[in-house]
C-alpha positions in Angstrom: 0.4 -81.3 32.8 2.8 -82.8 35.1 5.7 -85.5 34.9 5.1 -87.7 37.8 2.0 -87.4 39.9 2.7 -89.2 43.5 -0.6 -90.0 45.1 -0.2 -90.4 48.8 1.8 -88.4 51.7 4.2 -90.8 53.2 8.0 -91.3 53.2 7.5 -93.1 49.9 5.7 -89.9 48.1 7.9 -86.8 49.4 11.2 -89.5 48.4 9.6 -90.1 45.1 9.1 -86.7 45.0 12.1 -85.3 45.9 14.1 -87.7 43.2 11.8 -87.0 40.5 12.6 -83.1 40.8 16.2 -83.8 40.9 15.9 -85.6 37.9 14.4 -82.7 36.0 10.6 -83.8 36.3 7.4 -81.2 36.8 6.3 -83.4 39.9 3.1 -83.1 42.3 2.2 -84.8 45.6 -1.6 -85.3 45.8 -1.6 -85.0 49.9 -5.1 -86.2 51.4 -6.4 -85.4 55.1 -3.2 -84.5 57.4 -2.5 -86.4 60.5 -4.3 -89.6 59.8 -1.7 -91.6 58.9 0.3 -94.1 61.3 3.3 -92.6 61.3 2.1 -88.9 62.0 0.6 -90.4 65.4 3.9 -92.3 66.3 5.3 -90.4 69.1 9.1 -91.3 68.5 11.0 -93.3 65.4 14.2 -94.4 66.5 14.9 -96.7 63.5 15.6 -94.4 60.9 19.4 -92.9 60.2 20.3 -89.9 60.5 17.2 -88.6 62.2 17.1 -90.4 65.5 14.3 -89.9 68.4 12.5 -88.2 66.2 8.4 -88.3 66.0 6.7 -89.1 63.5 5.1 -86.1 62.3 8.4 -83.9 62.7 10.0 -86.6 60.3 7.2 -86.1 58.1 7.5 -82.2 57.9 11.4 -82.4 57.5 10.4 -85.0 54.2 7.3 -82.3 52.7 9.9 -79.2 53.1 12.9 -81.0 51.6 10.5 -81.7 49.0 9.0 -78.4 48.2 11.8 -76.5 48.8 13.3 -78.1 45.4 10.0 -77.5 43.4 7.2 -80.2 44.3 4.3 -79.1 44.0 1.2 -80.3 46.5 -2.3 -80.8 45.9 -4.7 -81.5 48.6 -7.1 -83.8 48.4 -8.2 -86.9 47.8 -7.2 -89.1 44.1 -10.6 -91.2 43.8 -9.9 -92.1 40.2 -7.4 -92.6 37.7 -8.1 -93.1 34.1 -5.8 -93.6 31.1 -5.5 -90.5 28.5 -3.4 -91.3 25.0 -0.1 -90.7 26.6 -1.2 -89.2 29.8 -2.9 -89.6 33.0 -6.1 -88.1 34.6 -6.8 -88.2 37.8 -10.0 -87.2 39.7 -8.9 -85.0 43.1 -11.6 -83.7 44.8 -13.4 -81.8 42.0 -10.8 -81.5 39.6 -8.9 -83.3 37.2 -4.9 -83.3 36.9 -3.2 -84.7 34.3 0.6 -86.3 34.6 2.7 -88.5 32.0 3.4 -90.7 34.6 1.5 -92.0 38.4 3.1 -93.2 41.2 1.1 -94.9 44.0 2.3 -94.3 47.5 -1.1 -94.0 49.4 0.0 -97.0 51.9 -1.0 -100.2 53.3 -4.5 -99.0 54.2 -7.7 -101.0 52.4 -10.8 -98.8 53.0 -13.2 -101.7 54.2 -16.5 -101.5 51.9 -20.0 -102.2 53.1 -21.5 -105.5 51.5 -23.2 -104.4 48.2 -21.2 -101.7 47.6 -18.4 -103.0 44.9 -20.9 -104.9 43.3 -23.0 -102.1 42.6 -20.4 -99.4 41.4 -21.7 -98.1 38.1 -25.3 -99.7 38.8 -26.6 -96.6 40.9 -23.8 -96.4 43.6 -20.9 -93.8 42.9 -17.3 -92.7 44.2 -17.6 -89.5 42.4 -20.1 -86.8 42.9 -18.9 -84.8 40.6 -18.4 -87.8 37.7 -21.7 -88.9 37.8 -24.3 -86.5 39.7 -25.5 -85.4 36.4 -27.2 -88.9 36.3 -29.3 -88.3 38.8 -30.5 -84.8 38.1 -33.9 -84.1 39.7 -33.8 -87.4 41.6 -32.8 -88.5 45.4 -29.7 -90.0 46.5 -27.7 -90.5 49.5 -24.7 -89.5 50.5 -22.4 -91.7 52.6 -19.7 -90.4 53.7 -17.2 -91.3 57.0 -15.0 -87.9 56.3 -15.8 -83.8 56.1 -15.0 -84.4 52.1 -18.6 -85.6 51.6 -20.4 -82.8 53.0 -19.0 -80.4 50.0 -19.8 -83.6 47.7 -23.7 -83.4 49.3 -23.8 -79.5 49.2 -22.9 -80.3 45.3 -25.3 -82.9 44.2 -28.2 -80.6 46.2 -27.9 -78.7 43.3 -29.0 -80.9 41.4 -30.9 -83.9 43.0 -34.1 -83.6 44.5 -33.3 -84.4 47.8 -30.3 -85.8 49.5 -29.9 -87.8 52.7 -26.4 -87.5 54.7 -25.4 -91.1 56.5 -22.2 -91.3 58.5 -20.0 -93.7 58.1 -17.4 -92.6 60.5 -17.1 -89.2 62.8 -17.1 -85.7 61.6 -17.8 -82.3 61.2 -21.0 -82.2 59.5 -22.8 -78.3 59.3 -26.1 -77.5 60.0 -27.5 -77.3 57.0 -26.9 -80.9 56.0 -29.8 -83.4 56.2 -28.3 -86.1 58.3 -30.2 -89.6 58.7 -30.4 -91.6 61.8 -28.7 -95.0 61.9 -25.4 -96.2 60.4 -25.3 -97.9 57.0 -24.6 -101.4 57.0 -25.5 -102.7 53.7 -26.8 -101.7 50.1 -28.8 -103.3 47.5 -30.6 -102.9 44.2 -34.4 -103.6 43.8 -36.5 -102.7 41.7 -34.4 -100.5 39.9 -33.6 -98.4 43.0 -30.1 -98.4 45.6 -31.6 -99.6 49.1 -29.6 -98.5 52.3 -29.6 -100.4 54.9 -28.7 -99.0 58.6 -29.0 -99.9 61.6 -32.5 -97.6 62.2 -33.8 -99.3 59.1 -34.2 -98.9 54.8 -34.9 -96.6 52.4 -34.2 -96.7 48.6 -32.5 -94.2 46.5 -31.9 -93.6 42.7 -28.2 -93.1 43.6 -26.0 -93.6 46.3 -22.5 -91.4 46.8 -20.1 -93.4 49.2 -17.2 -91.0 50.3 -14.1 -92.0 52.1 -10.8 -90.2 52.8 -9.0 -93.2 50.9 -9.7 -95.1 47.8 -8.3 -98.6 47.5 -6.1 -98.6 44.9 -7.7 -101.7 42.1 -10.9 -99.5 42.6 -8.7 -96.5 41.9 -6.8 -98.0 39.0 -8.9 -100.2 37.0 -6.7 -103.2 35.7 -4.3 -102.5 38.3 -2.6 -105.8 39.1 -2.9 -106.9 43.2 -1.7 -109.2 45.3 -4.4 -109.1 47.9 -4.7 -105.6 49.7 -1.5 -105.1 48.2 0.0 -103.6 44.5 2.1 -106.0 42.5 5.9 -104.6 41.3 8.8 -105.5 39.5 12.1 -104.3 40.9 12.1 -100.6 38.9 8.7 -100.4 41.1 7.0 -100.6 38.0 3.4 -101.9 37.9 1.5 -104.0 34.9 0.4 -100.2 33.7 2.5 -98.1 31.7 3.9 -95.7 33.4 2.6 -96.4 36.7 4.8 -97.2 39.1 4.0 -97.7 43.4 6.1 -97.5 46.6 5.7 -97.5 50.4 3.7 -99.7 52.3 0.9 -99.9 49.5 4.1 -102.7 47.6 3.7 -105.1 50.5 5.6 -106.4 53.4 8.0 -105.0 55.6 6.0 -102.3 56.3 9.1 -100.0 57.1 9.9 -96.2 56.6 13.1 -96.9 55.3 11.4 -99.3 52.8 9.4 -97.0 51.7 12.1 -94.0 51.0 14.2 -96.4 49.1 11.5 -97.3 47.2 10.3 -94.1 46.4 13.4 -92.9 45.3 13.3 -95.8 42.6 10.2 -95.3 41.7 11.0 -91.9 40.4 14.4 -93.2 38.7 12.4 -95.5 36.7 9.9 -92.9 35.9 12.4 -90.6 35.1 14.0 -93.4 32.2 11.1 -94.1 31.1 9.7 -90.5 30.0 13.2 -89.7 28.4 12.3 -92.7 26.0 8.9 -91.2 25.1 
């Protein structure tokens, strides 16, 4: 059981981190795919103080060690779900569940961009989760799509238990041997007849399930009843969302999208979360 989770691995998440551990809490940093962000591929920052000319990813390294060095723990993977406990948190990373008191969302500005059908359909044969709902679909077929290396462990899973599964790629990666990949990229899904159809550009087939699989989740799909303002999360000044005990930071807040932004709000983030378990 943790304090604070911080989902993401930007300024805002090692700041939130780093501020929560000074203030006494167990904290985590749920860290996803390295090197994918913006600022890990910007070749030089010269707008933040005290660590000019810098790139982006030696900024970035200088944040994670600051942070660990005082006790933050990291977990990689990716947070697909989040679901209210009693007084706690779980969170769905990867195959595993970790609980926290408290969440705070710094994944950034990104909106994974969902094929048409697919929101519509979540709970109604199509699934984020392997590992949440492939016992539904025991001894039947699905497909797995999947645009990151995170859905060929989620395919070698469900193969133990579905009858057959299909790969589609939504985006380049590694993909082993093993894995039964289809031709043609998806560009639609539907239900008919009771089934999930998948609709590529080589054609259809139909599925009892479908397993989309990204290396980002946006955060209302995340966080049911999360309050948005379009792509991004709605928050009072304490960086405090409509939840309890949820709180966001970094670019995922809104406009400007700025590193120094996201620090200072990071570091309130945790200050709020900080008051707010000493109450409980």
């Amino acid at each position: 059981m943790f304090d604070l989770l911080a989902i993401g691995s930007g300024p805002a998440a090692w700041s939130c981190a780093l501020t929560a551990r000074k203030r006494g809490l167990r904290c985590a940093v749920i860290s996803a795919q390295a090197g994918t962000g913006w600022l890990h591929k910007a070749g030089q920052v010269d707008n933040y103080p005290g660590m000019p000319g810098v790139s982006g990813r030696e900024m970035l390294e200088v944040f994670q060690r600051q942070a660990e060095a005082v006790g933050t723990e990291v977990i990689h993977g990716v947070a697909r779900q989040i679901q209210p406990a009693g007084s706690a948190y779980m969170t769905l990373v990867g195959n595993d569940i970790v609980e926290s008191r408290a969440v705070a969302l710094c994944m950034g500005a990104a909106r994974p961009k969902l094929l048409p059908g697919e929101e519509e359909l979540l709970g109604q044969g199509v699934s984020w989760c392997g590992t949440c709902d492939g016992m539904f679909f025991r001894g039947k077929d699905v497909a797995v799509l999947s645009s990151w290396h995170g859905g060929v462990e989620e395919a070698d899973f469900l193969s133990q238990l579905c009858r057959r599964v299909d790969y589609y790629v939504l985006g380049k990666h590694d993909i082993p041997g093993h894995i039964a990949v289809r031709p043609g990229t998806p560009k639609a899904l539907a239900r008919e007849e009771g089934r999930v159809t998948v609709t590529t550009t080589e054609g259809s087939a139909a599925y009892d399930g479908v397993f989309v699989f990204r290396p980002a989740v946006s955060p209302g799909a995340m966080l049911p009843g999360l309050a948005m303002n379009g792509a991004f999360i709605t928050v009072d000044r304490r960086m405090a969302t409509n939840l309890p005990r949820v709180y966001a930071a970094g670019d995922c807040t809104g406009m400007p999208l700025q590193i120094a932004k996201a620090v200072g709000e990071g570091n309130v983030a945790a200050i709020s979360a900080a008051e707010d378990l000493s109450k409980e």
